[in-house]
C-alpha positions in Angstrom: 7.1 15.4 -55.4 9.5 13.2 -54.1 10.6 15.5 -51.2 7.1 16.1 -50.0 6.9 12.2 -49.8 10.4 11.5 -48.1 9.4 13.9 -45.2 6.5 11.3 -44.4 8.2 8.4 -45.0 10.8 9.8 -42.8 8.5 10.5 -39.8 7.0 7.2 -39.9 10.2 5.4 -40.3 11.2 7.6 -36.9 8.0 6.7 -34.9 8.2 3.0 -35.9 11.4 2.9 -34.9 11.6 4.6 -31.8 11.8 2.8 -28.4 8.4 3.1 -26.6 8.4 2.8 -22.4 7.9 -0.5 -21.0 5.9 -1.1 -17.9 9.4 -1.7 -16.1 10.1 1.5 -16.3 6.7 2.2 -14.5 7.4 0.0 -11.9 11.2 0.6 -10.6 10.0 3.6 -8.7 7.9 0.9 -6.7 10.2 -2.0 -6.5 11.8 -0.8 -3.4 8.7 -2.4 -2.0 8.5 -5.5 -3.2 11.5 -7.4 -0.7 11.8 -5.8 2.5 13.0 -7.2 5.7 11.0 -6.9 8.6 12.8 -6.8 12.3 11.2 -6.0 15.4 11.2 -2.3 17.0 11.3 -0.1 19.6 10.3 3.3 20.1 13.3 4.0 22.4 15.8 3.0 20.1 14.2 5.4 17.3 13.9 8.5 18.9 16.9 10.2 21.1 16.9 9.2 24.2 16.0 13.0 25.5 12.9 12.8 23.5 11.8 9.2 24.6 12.1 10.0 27.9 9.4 13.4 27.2 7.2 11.1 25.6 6.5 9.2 28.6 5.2 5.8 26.3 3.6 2.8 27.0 5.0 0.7 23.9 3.0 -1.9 22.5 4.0 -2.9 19.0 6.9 -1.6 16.7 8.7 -3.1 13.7 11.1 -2.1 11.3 11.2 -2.3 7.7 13.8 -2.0 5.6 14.2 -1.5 1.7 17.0 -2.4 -0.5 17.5 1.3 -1.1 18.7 2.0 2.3 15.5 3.7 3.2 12.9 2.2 5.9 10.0 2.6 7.7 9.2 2.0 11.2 5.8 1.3 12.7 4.9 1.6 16.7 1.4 1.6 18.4 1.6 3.2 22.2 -0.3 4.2 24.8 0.7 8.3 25.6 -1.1 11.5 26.3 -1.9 13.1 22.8 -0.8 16.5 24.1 2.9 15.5 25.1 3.1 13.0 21.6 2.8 16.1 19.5 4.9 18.3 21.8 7.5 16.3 21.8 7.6 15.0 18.2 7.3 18.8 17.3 10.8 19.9 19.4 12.8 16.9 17.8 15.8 18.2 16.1 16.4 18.6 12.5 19.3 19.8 10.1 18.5 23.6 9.5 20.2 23.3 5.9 16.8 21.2 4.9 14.3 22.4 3.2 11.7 20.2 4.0 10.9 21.0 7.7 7.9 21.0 9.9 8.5 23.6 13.5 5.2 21.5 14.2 3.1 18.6 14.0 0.3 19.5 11.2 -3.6 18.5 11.8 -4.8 17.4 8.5 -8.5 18.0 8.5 -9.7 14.9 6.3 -9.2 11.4 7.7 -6.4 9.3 7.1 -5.9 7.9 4.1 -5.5 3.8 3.7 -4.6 4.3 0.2 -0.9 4.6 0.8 -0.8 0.9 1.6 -1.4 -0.3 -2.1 2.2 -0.2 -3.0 3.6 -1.8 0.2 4.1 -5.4 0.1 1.6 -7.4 1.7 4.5 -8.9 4.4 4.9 -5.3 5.5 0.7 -4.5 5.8 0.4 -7.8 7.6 3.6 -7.1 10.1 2.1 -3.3 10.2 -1.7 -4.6 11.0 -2.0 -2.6 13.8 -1.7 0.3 11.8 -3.1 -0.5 8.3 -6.3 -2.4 9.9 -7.7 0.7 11.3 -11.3 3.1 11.0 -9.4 6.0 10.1 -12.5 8.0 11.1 -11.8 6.9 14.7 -8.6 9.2 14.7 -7.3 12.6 14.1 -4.3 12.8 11.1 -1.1 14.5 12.2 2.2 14.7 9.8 5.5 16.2 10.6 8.3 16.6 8.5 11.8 16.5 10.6 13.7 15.2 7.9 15.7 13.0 7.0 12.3 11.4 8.3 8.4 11.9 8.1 5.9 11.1 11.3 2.7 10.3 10.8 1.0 10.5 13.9 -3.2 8.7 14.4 -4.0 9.8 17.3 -7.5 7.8 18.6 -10.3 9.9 19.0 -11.3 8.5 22.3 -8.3 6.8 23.8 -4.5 7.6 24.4 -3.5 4.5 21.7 -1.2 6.1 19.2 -0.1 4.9 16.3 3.4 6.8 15.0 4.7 5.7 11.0 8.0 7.6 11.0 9.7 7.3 7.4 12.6 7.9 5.5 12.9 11.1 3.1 15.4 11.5 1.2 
């Protein structure tokens, strides 16, 4: 009798006292987001030079934000022909011992999705407007993997405005 009651008693005693997660835990993957610093950008300075000069761009915007991991994010609207953009993004080099490579710029067929802006801080949304504050239906979804980094690429339906996130993978 008393060994079929200590097995109980010791399963309780083991689920009572076991550590449980916390929301912290939850939340470090996000953190990175929470205090970034924002800097202007330009395209020119992002790209190599061989590639900038391809892309023929008429830069209007472009910041820079930057996490406490290291990683960051840059944001750029421009004026470009759509054709050349995705050309030239597609030949950018990349490190052929990565896995995670694109040879060329993907089409997604749903619209763009402005979900992804939930976790950012509302500093960088506000400093990225141009990009975030957007019909999504009004452009065509490109991605591109050339890691270390991932372009996303809105191309506007009806006009040459581009708007290029290129961030870092790791």
């Amino acid at each position: 009798m008393k060994t079929t009651l200590a097995f109980p008693l010791l399963l309780l005693l083991a689920i009572i006292t076991c550590k449980k997660p916390t929301a912290s835990l939850n939340s470090t993957a996000w953190e990175e987001y929470t205090n970034p610093v924002i800097t202007p950008a330009v395209l020119r300075d992002t790209l190599p030079v061989k590639y900038y000069a391809l892309l023929s761009a008429q830069e209007i915007h472009g910041i820079k934000v930057s996490y406490p991991s290291g990683n960051h994010t840059s944001y750029f609207e421009y004026v470009a022909d759509a054709e050349n953009v995705l050309r030239t993004i597609s030949a950018l080099p990349f490190k052929r011992t990565n896995a995670l490579v694109d040879a060329a710029c993907r089409m997604s067929q749903l619209p763009f999705s402005l979900t992804g802006k939930t976790i950012l801080s509302q500093e960088e949304t506000a400093a990225a407007q141009f990009f975030w504050n957007i019909n999504p239906n009004d452009y065509i979804h490109y991605e591109c993997l050339k890691s270390p980094a991932r372009h996303t690429l809105l191309i506007h339906k009806r006009t040459k405005r581009i708007l290029h996130r290129i961030e870092s993978i790791s």
